[in-house]
N, C-alpha and C positions, 0 to 999 in steps of 0.2 A: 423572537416573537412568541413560539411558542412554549418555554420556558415561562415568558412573564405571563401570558391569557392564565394557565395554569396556575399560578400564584395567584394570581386574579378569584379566578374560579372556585378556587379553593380556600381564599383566606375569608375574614370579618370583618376586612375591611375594604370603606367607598375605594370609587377608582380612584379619587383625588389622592390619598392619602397611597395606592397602591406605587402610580405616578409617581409620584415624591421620591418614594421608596426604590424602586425602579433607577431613576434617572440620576438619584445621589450613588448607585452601584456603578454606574455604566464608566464613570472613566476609569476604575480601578480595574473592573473586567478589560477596558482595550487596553490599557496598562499591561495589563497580566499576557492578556495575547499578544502584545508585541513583543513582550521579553521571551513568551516564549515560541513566537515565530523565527525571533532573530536566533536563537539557543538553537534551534531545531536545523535552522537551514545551512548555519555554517558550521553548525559542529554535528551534521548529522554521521559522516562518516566514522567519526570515533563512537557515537549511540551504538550503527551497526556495527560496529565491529564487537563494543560490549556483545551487544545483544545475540549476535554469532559466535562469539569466543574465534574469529579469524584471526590469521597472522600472516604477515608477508608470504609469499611464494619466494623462497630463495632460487636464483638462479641457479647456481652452482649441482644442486641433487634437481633441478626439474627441467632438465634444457629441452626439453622435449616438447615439454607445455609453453616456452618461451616463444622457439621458431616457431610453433603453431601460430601463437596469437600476433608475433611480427612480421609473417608471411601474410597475415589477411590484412592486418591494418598495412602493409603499405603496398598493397594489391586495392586499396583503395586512398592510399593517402592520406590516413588519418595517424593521427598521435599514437602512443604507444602507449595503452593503457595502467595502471598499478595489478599487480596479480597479488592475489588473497588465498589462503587455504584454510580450509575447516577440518579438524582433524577426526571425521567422521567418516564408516561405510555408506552412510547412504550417497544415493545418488541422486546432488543438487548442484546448482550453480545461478547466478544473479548477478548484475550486473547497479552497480549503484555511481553517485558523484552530481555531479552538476556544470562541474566547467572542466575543461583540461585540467587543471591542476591537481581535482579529487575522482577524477572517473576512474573507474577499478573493475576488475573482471572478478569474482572469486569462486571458486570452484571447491568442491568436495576430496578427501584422498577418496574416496569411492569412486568416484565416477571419472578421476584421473586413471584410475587402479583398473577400470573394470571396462573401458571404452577405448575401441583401436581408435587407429590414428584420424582415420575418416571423418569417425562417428563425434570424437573431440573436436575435433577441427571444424561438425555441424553448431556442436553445441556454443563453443567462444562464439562462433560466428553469429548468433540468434543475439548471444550478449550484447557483442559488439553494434548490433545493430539497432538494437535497445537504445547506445551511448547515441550511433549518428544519428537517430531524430527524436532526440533531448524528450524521447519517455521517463528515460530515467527523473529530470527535472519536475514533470508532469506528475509523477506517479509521488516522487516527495513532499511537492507541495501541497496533495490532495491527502497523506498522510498525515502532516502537518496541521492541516487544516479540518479535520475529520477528529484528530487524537483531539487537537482543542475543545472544539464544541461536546465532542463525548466526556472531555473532564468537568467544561461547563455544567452539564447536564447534568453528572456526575454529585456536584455539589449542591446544585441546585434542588436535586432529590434528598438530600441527607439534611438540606435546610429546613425541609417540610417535615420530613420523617421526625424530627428534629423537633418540632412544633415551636423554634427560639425564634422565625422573622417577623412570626404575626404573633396579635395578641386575640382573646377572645372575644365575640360581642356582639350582639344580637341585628340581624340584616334586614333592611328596610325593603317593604313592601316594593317599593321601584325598583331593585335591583333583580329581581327577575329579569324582563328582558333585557337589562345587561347582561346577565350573565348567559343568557340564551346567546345575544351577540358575540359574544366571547366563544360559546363554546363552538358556533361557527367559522369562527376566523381559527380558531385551532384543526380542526377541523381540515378545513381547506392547506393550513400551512401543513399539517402532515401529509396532505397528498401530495402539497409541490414536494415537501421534503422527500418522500418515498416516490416520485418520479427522478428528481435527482440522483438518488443513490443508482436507480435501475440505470440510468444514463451512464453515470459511473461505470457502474458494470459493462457496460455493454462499450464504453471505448476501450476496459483496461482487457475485454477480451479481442478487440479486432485491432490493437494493438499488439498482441502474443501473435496473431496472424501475419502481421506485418512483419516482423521479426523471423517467423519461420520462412517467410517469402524473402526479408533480406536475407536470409544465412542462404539460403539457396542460391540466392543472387551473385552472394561470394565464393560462394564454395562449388558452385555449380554440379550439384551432389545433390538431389533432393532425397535420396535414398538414404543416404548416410544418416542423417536428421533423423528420421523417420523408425532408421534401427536405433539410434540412441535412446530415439523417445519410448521406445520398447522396452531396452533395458532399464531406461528409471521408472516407466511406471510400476508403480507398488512400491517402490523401494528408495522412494525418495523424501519422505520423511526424517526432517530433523528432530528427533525428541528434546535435543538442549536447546532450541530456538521457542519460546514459547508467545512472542509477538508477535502476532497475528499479519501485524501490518508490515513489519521486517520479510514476515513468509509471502507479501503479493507479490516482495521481489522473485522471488525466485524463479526458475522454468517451468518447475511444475510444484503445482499447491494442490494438492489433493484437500479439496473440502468436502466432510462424510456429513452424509443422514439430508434433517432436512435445510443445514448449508449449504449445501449444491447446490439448492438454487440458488443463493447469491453469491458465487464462486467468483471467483476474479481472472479465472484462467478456463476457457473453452475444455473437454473433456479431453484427454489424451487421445483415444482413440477417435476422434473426429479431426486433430490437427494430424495424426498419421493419414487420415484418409485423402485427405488435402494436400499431404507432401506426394505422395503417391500418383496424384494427379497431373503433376507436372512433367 
């Protein structure tokens, strides 16, 4: 909607013919999002893996990190997830998939390298529990659906910059208050839109909550957690990862300046104060 007001507001031409214009795009555009909703949802775990440079966890050199994550999952029962490694110092890990079949833990050599066995055993554990209440599903689809409308937008900007969808021509006296109307209905659609996003925010933060309260749950360790999340802060920075939306996976997303405030992940130092609690 607010896409088309914009076009509206901005071109030389009546609504009738904007209309027209509009609604001959509209099945090519759902076209386009559903090839690439379908692309996105069943092959997003090879996107991450691109987008990480991961690769299996071989058993054989990581039996450590193995029993870790087989001792939680069937201390509750659940599947035995795929293991991933990044072959990076820092120290990260994320948890991605959708069904049994593509749910995956993958972890950093840093923070395999650099975390006893406790503090390991905190962090699969926040993963794993990402997998048992299908965040992970939640957090792709809203990815998915977020990447779309931003390429939308995307296009939709370089059309205009572009000056090729309208043509030129002089505007009739009565199109004032249309366009006055318009510019209110934009208007109002960017405050719902900028309510939603905050909304966003503020589940995929009390979701990381959730996660630090189930790895406690499993691990029965709140302490442990709590020194892990010590050692990655600062140091948890992927530089080869440069997708934004790939990094809300992760445990911790350090967003600098004035992204902070639309972080995706609660401050470090306030989920330590929380574990601490318990």
């Amino acid at each position: 909607v607010g896409v088309y007001v914009v076009l509206y507001v901005l071109s030389d031409q009546d609504i009738e013919q904007t209309n027209t214009q509009f609604l001959s795009v509209v099945p090519i555009v759902l076209a386009g999002v559903g090839i690439w909703f379908v692309i996105s949802y069943f092959f997003h775990t090879q996107m991450i893996q691109m987008a990480t440079h991961s690769e299996p966890l071989k058993r054989r050199n990581n039996k450590r990190v193995y029993n870790l994550t087989e001792n939680l999952c069937m201390s509750v029962g659940m599947p035995m997830p795929k293991l991933y490694i990044i072959e990076s110092d820092a120290l990260n890990a994320f948890a991605s998939g959708i069904n049994e079949k593509t749910f995956a833990v993958t972890l950093t050599r840093g923070i395999i390298n650099r975390l006893n066995d406790e503090e390991l055993e905190g962090v699969i554990a926040h993963e794993l529990t990402h997998i048992r209440n299908r965040d992970v599903r939640l957090l792709i689809v809203t990815i998915v659906f977020v990447g779309i409308f931003a390429t939308i937008a995307d296009l939709a900007l370089r059309m205009l910059l572009n000056g090729g969808m309208f043509s030129s021509r002089n505007r009739k006296n009565d199109k004032g208050g249309g366009a006055m109307v318009m510019l209110v209905i934009l208007l109002v659609a960017g405050a719902i839109y900028f309510l939603s996003v905050l909304f966003k925010l503020a589940l995929s933060r009390s979701r990381e909550y959730m996660a630090d309260a189930g790895a406690v749950e499993l691990t029965h360790n709140s302490m442990a957690l709590a020194s892990a999340l010590r050692k990655i802060s600062g140091h948890s920075t992927l530089k080869e990862v440069r997708n934004d939306e790939v990094k809300e996976l992760f445990i911790d997303y350090e967003a600098e300046g004035f992204f902070s405030l639309f972080a995706t992940h609660p401050p470090i130092e306030k989920r330590i104060q929380v574990l601490e609690q318990y």
